[in-house]
Structures are given as C-alpha cells and as structure tokens.
MARKESE-109932 format. One record per atom (N, C-alpha, C, O, CB): atom name; z, y, x; residue number from 0. Coordinates in nm, 2 decimals, always signed. Glycine has a CB too. Layout:
BEGIN
   atom        z        y        x     n
     CA        Z        Y        X   NUM
...
END
This chain:
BEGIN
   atom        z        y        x     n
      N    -4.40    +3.02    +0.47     0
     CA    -4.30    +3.01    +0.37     0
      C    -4.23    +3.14    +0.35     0
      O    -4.19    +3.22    +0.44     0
     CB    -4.21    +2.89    +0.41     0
      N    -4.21    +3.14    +0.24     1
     CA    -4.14    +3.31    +0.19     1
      C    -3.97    +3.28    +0.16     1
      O    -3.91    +3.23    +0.07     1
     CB    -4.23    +3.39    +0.00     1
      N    -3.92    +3.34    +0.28     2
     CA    -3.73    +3.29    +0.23     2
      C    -3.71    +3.37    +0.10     2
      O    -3.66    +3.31    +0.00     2
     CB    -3.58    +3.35    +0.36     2
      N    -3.75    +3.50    +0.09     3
     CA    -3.72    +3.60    -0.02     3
      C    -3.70    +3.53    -0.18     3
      O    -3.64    +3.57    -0.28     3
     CB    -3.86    +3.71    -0.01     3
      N    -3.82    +3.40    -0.13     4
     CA    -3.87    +3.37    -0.29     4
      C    -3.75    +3.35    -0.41     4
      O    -3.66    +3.27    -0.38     4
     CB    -3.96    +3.22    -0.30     4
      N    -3.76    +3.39    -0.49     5
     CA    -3.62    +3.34    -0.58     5
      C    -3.58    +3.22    -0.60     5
      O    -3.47    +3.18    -0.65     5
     CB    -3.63    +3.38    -0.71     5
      N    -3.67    +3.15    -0.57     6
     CA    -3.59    +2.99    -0.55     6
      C    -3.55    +2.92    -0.48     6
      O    -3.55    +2.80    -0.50     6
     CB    -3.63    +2.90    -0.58     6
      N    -3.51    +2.99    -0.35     7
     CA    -3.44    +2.99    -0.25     7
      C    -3.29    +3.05    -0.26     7
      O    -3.28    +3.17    -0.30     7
     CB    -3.52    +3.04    -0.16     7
      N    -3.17    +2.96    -0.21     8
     CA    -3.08    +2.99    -0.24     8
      C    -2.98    +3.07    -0.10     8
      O    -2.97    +3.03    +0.02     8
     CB    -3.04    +2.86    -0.30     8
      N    -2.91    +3.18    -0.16     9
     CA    -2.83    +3.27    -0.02     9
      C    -2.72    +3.18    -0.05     9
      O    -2.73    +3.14    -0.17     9
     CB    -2.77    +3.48    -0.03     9
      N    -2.62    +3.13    +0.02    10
     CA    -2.51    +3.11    -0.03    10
      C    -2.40    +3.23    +0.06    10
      O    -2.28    +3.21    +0.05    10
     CB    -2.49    +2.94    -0.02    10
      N    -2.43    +3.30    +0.12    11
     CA    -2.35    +3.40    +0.17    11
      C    -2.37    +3.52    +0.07    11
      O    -2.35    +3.64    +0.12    11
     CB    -2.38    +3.43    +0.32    11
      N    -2.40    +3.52    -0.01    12
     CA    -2.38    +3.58    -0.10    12
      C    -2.23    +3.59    -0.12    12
      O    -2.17    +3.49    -0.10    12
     CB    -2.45    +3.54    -0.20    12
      N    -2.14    +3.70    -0.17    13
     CA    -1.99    +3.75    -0.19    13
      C    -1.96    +3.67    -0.36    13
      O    -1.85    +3.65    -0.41    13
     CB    -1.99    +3.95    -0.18    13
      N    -2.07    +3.65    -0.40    14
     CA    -2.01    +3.57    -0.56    14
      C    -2.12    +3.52    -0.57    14
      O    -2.20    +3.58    -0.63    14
     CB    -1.96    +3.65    -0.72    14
      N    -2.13    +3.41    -0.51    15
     CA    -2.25    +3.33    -0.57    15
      C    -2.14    +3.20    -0.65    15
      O    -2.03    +3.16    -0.64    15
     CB    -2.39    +3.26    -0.42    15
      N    -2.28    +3.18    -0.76    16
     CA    -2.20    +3.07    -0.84    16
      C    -2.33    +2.95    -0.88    16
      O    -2.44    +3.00    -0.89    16
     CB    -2.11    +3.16    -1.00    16
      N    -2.32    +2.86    -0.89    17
     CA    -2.38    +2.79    -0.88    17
      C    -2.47    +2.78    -1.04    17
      O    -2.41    +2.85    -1.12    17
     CB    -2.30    +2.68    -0.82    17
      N    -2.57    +2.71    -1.10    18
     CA    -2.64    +2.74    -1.20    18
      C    -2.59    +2.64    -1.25    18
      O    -2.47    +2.63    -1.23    18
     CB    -2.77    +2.77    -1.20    18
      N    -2.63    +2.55    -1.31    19
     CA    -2.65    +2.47    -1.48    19
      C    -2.53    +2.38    -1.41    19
      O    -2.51    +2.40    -1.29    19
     CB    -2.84    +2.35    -1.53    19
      N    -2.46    +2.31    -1.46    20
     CA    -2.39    +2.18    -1.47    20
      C    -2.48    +2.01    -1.43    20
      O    -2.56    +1.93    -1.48    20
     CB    -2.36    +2.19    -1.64    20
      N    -2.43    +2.01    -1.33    21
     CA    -2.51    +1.83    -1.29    21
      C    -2.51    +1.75    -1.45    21
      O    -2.42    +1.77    -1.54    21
     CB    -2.37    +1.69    -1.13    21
      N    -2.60    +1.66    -1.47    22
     CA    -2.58    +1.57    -1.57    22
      C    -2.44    +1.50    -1.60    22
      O    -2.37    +1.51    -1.70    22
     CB    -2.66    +1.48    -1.53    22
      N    -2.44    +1.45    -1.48    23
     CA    -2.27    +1.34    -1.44    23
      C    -2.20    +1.43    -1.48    23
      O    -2.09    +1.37    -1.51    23
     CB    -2.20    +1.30    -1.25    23
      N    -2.18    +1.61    -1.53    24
     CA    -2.04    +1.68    -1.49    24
      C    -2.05    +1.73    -1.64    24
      O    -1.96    +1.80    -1.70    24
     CB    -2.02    +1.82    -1.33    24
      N    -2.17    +1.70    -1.71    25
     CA    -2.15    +1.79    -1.87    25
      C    -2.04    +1.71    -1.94    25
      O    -2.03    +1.75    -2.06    25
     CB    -2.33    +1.80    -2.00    25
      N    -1.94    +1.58    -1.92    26
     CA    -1.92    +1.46    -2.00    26
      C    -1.78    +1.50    -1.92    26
      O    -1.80    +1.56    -1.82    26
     CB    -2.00    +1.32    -1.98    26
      N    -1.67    +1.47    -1.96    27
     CA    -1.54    +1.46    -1.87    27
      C    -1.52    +1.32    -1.83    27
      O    -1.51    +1.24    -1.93    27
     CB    -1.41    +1.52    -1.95    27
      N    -1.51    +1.26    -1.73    28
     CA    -1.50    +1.14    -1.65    28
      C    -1.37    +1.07    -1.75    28
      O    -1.28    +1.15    -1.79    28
     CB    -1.46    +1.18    -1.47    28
      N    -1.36    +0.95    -1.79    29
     CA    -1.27    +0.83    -1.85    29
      C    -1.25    +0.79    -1.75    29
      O    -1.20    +0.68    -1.78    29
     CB    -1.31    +0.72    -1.95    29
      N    -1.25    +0.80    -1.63    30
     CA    -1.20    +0.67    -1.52    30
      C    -1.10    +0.77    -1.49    30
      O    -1.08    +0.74    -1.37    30
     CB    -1.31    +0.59    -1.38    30
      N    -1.03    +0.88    -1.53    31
     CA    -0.94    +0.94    -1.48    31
      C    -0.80    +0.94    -1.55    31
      O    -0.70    +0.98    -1.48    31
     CB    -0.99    +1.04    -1.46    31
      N    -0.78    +0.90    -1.67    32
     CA    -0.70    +0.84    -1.71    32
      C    -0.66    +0.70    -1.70    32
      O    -0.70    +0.61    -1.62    32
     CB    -0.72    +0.87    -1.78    32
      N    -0.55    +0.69    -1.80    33
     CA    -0.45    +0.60    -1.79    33
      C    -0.53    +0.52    -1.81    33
      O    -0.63    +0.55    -1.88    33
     CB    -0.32    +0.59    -1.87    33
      N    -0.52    +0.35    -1.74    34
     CA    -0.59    +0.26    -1.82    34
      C    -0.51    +0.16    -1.91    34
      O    -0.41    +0.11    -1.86    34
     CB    -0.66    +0.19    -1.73    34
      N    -0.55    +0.12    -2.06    35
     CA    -0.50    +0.07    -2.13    35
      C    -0.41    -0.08    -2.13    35
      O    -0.36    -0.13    -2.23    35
     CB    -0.58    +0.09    -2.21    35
      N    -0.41    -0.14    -1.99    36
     CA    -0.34    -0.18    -1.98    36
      C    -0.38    -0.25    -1.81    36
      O    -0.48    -0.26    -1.75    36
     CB    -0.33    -0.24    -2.10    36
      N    -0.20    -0.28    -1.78    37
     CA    -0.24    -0.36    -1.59    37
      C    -0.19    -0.47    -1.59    37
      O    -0.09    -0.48    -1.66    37
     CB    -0.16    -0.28    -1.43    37
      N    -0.24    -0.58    -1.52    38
     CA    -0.21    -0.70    -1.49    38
      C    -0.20    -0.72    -1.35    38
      O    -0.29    -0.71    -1.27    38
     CB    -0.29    -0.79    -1.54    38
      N    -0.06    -0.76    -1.30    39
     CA    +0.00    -0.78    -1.17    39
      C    +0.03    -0.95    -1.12    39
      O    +0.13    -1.03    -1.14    39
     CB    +0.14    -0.68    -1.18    39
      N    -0.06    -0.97    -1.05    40
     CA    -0.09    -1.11    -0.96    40
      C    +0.01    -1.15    -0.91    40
      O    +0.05    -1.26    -0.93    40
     CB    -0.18    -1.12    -0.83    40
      N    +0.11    -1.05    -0.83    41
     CA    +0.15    -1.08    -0.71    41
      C    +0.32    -1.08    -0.78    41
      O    +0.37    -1.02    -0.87    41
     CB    +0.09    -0.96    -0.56    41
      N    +0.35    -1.16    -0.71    42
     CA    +0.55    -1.22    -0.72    42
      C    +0.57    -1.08    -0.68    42
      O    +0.55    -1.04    -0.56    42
     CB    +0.63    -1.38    -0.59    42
      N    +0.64    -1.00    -0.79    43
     CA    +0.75    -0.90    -0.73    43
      C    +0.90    -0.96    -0.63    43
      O    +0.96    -0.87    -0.56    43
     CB    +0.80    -0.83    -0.85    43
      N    +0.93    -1.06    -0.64    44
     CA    +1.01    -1.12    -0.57    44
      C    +0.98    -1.20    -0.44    44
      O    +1.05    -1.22    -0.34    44
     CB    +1.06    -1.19    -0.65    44
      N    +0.88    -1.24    -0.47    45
     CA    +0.85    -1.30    -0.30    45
      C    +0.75    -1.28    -0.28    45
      O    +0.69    -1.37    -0.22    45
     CB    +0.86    -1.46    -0.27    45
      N    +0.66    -1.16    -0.30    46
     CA    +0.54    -1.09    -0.26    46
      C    +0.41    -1.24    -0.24    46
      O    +0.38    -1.24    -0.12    46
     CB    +0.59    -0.98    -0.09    46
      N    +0.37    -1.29    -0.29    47
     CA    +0.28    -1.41    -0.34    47
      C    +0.16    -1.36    -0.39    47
      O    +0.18    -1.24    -0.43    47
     CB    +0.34    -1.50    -0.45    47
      N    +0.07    -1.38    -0.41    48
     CA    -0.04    -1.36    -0.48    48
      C    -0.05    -1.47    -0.53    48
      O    -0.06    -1.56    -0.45    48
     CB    -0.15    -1.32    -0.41    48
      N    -0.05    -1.51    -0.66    49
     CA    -0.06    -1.58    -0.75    49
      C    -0.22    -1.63    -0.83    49
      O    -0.27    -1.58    -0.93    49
     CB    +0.02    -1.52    -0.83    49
      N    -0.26    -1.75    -0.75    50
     CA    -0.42    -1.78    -0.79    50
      C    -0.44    -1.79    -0.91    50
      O    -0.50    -1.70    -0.97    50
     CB    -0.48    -1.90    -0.75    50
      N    -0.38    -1.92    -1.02    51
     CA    -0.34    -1.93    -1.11    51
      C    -0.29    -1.89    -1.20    51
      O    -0.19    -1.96    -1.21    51
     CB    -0.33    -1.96    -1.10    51
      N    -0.30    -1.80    -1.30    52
     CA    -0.21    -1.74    -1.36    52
      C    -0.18    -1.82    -1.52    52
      O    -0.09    -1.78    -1.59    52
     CB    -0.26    -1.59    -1.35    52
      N    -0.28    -1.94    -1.56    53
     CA    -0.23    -2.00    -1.67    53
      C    -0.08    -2.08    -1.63    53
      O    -0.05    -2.12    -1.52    53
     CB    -0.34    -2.11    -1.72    53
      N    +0.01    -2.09    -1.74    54
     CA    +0.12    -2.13    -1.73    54
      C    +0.20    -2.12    -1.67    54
      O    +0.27    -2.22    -1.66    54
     CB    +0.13    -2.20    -1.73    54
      N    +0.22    -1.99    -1.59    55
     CA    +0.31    -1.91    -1.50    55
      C    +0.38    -1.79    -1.60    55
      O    +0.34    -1.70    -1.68    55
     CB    +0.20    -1.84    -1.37    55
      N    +0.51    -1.84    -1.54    56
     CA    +0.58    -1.71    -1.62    56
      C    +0.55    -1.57    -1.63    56
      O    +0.44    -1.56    -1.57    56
     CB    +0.69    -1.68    -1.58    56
      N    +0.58    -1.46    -1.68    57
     CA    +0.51    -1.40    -1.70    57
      C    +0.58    -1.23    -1.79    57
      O    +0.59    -1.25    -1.91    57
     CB    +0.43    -1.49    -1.76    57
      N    +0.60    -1.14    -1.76    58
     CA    +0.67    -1.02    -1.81    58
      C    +0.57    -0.96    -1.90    58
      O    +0.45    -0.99    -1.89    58
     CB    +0.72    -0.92    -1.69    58
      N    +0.63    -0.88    -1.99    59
     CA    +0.52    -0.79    -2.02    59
      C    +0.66    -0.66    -2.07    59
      O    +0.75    -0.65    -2.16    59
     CB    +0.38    -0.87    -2.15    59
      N    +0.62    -0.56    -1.93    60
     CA    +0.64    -0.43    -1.99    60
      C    +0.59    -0.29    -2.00    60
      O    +0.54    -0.23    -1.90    60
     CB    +0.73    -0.42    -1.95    60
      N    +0.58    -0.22    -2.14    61
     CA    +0.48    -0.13    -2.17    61
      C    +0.36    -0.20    -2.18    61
      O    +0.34    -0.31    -2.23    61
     CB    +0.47    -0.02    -2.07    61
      N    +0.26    -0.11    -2.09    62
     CA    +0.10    -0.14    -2.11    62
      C    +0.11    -0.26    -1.92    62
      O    +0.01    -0.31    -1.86    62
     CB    -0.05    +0.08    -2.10    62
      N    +0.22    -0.27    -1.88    63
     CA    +0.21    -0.40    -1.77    63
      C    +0.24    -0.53    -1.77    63
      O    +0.36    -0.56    -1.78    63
     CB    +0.26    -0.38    -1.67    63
      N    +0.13    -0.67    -1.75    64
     CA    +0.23    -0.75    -1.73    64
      C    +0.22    -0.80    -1.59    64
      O    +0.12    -0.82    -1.53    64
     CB    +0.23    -0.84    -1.83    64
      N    +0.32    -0.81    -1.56    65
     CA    +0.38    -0.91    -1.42    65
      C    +0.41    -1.04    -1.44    65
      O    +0.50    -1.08    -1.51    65
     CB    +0.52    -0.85    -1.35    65
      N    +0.29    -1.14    -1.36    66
     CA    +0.31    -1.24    -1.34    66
      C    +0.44    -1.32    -1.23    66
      O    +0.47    -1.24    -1.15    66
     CB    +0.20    -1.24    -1.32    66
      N    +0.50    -1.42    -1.21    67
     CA    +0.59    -1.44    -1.15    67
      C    +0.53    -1.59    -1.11    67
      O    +0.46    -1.66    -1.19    67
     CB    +0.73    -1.41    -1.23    67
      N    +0.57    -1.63    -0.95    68
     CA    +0.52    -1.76    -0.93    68
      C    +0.59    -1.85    -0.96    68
      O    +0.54    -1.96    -0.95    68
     CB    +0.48    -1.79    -0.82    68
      N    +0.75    -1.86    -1.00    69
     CA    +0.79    -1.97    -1.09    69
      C    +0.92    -1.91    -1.21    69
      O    +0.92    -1.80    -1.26    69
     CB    +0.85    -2.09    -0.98    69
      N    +0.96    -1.97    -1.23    70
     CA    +1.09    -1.89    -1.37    70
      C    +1.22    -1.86    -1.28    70
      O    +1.30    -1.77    -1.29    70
     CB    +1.17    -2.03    -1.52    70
      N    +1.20    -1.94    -1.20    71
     CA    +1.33    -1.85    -1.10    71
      C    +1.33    -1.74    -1.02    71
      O    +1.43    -1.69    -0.96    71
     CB    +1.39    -1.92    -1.01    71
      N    +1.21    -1.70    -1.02    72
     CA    +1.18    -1.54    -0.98    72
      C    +1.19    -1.50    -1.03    72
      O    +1.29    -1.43    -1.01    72
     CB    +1.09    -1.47    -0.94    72
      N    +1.14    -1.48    -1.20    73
     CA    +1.13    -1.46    -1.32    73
      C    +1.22    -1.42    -1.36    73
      O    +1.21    -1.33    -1.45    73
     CB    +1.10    -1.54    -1.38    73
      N    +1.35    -1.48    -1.32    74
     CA    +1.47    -1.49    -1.35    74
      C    +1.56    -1.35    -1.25    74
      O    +1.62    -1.25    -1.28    74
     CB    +1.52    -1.66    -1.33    74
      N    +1.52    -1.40    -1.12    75
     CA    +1.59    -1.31    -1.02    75
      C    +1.54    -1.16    -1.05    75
      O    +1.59    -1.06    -1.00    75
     CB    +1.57    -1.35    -0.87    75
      N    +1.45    -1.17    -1.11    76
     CA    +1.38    -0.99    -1.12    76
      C    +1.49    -0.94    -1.25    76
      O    +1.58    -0.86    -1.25    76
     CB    +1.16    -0.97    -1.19    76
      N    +1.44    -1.02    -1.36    77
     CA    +1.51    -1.02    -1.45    77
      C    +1.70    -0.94    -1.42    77
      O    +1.73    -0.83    -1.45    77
     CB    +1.48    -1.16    -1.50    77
      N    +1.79    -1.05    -1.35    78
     CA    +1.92    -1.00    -1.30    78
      C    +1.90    -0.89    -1.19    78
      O    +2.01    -0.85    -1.14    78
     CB    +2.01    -1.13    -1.23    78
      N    +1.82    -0.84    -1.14    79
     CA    +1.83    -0.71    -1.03    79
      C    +1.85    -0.62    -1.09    79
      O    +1.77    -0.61    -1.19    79
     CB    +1.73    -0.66    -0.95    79
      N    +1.96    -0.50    -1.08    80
     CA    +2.03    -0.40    -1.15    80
      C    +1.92    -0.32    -1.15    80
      O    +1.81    -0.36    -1.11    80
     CB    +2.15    -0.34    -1.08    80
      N    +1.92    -0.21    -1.20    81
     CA    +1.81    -0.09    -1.21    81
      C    +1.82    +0.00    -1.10    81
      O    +1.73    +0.07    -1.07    81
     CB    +1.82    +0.00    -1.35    81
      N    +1.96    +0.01    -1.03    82
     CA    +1.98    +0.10    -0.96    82
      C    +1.94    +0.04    -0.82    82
      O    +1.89    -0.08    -0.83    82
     CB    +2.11    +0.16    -0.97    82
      N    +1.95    +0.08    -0.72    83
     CA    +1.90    -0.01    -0.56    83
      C    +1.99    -0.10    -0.55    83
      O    +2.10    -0.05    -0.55    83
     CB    +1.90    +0.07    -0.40    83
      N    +1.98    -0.23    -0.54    84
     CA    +2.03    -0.35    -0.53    84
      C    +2.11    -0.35    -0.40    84
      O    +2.22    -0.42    -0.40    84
     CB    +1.92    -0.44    -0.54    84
      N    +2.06    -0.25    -0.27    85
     CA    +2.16    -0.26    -0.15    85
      C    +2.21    -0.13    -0.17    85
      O    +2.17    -0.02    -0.19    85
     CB    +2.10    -0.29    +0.01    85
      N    +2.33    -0.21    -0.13    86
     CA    +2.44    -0.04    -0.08    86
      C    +2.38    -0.05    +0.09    86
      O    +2.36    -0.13    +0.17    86
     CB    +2.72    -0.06    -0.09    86
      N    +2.35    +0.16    +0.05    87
     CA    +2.32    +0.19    +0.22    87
      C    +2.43    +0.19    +0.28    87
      O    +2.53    +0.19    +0.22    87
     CB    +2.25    +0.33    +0.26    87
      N    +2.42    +0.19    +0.40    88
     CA    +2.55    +0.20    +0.48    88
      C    +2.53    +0.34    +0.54    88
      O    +2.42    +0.38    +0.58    88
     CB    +2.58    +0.07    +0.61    88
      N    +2.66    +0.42    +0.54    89
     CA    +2.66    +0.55    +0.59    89
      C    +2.66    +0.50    +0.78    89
      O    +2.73    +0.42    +0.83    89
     CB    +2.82    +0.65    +0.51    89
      N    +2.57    +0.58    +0.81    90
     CA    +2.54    +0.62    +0.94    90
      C    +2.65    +0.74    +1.03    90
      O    +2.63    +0.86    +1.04    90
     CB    +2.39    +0.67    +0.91    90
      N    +2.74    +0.67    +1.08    91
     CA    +2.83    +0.78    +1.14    91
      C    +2.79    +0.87    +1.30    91
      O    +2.84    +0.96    +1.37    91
     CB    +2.97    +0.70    +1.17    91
      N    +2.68    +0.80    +1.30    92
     CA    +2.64    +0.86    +1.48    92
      C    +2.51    +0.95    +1.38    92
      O    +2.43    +0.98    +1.46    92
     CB    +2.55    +0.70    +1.67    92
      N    +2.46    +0.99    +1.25    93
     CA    +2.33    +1.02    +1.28    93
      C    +2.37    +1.18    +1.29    93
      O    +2.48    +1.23    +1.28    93
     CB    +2.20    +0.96    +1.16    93
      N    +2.23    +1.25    +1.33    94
     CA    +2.23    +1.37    +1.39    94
      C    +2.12    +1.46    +1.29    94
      O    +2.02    +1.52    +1.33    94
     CB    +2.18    +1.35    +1.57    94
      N    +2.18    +1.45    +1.14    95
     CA    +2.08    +1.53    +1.00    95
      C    +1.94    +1.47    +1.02    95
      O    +1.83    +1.53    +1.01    95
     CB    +2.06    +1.73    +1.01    95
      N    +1.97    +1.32    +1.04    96
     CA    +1.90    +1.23    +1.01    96
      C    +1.89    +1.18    +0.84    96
      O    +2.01    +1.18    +0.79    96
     CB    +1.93    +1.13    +1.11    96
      N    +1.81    +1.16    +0.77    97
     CA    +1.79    +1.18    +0.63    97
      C    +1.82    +0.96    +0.61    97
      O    +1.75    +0.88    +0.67    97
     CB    +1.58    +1.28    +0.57    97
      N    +1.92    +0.93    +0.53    98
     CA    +1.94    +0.80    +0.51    98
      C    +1.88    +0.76    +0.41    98
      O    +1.89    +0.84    +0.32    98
     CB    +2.06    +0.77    +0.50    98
      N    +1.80    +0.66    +0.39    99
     CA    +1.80    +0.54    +0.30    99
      C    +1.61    +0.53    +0.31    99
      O    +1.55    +0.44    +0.24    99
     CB    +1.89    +0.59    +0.12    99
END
C-alpha cells in the first residue's frame, strides 16, 4: 500500500481543509429554529402531567398553549403577579453569599 497516494489523507497538514460538503450539510437544518408552535401537558401550578387534555382549561400565549388540570389553577396562574411572587428574606449572617 502506497501512503504517498493522493487519496490518502495528512491531516497534520498546517491548513488542511476538508473537500466537498456532506449531502446532510449542502441544506441548512429547520430543526434549528423556532417551532411554530408548543403545547404544555403539565399544571404549571401543581406540576401534574395532564393525560387528558379534551375539556381541560387551557391558556394560549403567543405560539404556547398551557394546559391546566382544573380552572382553579387556571385561575391561580392567571392572579400570580409577574414579578416573584415571594419576597426573599435578606440573609443577615451571609458571608457574599449571592441570595435568591
């Protein structure tokens, strides 16, 4: 066998670059974007996974909707402020320990 042959590849070469483009890579990948829309199972309020999703309440914001396992979750997401719902409590012993 002749290593020399030209169709044998150095890769310690100082600028080697590789030749043609794989099939898979001439196309720019779609699974890398946004997808046109998400559907969420699970109770943001009481973390549930929701089997059923006919006749379950139900959000829709933007391109998401969030399912809810009854209207009074539905409801409690709904009244939760936008900002963090708990006040942290300042830590008087910490030692440039980072809170929250």
């Amino acid at each position: 066998m002749n290593i020399s042959s030209p169709l044998s590849l150095s890769f310690d070469a100082p600028n080697w670059q590789a030749g043609d483009f794989l099939p898979r890579d001439k196309e720019p990948s779609h699974r890398l974007h946004e997808p046109e829309g998400m559907i969420s199972a699970i109770d943001p309020i009481t973390g549930l996974d929701i089997e059923d999703l006919s006749g379950k309440p139900y959000l829709v914001d933007g391109n998401m909707v969030m399912y809810f396992a009854s209207e009074e979750t539905r409801q409690a997401y709904l009244d939760t402020p936008k900002d963090h719902p708990f006040h942290l409590q300042d830590n008087p012993w910490e030692d440039g320990e980072a809170e929250g």
